[in-house]
C-alpha positions as CSV (number, residue, x, y, z in Angstrom):
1,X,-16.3,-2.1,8.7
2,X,-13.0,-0.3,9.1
3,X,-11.1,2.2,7.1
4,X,-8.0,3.3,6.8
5,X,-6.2,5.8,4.6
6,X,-2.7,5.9,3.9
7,X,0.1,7.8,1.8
8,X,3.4,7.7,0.2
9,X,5.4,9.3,-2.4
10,X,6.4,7.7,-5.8
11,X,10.4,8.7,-7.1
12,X,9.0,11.9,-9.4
13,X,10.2,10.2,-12.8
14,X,7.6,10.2,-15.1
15,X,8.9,6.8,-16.6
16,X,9.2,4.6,-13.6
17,X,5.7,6.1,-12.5
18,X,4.2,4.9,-15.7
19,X,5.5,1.2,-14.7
20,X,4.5,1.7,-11.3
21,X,0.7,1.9,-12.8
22,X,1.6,-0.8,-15.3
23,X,2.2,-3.2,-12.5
24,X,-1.1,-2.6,-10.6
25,X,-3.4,-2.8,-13.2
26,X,-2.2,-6.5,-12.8
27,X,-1.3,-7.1,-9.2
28,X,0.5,-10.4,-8.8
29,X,-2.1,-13.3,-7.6
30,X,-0.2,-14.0,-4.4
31,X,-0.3,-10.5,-3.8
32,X,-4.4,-10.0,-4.5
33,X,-4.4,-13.4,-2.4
34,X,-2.8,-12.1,0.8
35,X,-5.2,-8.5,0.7
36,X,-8.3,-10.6,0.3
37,X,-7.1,-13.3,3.6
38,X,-5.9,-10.7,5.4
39,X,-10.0,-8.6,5.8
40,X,-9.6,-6.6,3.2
41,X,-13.0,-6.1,1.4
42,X,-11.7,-3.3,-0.9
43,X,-8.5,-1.3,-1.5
44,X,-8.3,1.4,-3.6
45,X,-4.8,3.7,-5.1
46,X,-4.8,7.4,-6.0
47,X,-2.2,9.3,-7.6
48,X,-1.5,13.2,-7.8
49,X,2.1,13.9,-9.2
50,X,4.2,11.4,-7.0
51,X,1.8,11.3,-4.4
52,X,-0.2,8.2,-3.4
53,X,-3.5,8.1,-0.9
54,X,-4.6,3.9,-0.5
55,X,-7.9,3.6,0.9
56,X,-8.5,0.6,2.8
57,X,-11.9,-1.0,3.5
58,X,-11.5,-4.3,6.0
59,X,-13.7,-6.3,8.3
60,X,-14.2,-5.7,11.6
61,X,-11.7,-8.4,12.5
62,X,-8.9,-6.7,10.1
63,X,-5.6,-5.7,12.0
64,X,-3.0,-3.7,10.6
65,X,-0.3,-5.4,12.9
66,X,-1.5,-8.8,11.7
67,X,-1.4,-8.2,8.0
68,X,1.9,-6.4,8.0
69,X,3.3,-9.6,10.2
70,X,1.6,-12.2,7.3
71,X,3.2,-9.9,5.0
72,X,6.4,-10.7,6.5
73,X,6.3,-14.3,6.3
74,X,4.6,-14.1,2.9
75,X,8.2,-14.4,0.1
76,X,5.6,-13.8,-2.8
77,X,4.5,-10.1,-0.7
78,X,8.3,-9.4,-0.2
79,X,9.1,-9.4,-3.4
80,X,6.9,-7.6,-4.7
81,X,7.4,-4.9,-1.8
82,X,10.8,-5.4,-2.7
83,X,10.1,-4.6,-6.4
84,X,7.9,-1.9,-6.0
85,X,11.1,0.4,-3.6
86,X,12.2,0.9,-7.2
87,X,9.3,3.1,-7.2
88,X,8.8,4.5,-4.1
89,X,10.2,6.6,-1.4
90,X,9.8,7.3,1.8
91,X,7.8,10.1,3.3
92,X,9.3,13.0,5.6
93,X,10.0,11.7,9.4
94,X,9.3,7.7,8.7
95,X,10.9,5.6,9.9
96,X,13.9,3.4,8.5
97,X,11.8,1.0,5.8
98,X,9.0,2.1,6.4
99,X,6.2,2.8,3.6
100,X,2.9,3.5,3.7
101,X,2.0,6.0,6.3
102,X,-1.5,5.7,8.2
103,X,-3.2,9.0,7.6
104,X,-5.0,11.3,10.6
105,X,-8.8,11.8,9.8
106,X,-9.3,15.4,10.3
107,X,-12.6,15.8,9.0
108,X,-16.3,13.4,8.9
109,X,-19.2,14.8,7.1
């Protein structure tokens, strides 16, 4: 099994982080449908302030490249992601678009 962790920041309004949660305690179907094909056993959202951490949990066969290339190709996944930039914003030194940021383990106990 592989994991990945991952962060990004919400837009620190206290409203539009509210309907951020709102919309993922119902994720859209195509959205829950592309996760699951994609070799994702288990994906999990944590929030402190405007901070996010996503921990991932995929098969061994899971690529990061591949899913964000399905997601491309998916018009159900882009608009959601499209949706969900109302909420979100960018992290210091990413690049142009880019979201999630793939975290560094530093420690293993």
């Amino acid at each position: 099994m592989k994991k990945y962790c991952l962060a990004l920041d919400l837009i620190d309004d206290s409203e539009l982080i509210a309907e951020y949660e709102k919309y993922h305690e119902n994720i859209w179907p195509e959205v829950k449908q592309s996760i699951l094909n994609s070799g994702i056993i288990n994906m999990e959202i944590y929030r402190i302030q405007n901070r996010l951490f996503m921990m991932v949990e995929a098969d061994g066969n899971f690529s990061l490249e591949a899913k964000n290339e399905a997601d491309k190709n998916n018009s159900k996944v882009q608009e959601w992601e499209e949706l969900m930039w109302k909420f979100q914003q960018q992290l210091p030194n990413s690049k142009p678009g880019e979201k999630w940021q793939l975290m560094d383990k530093i420690f293993s106990l």
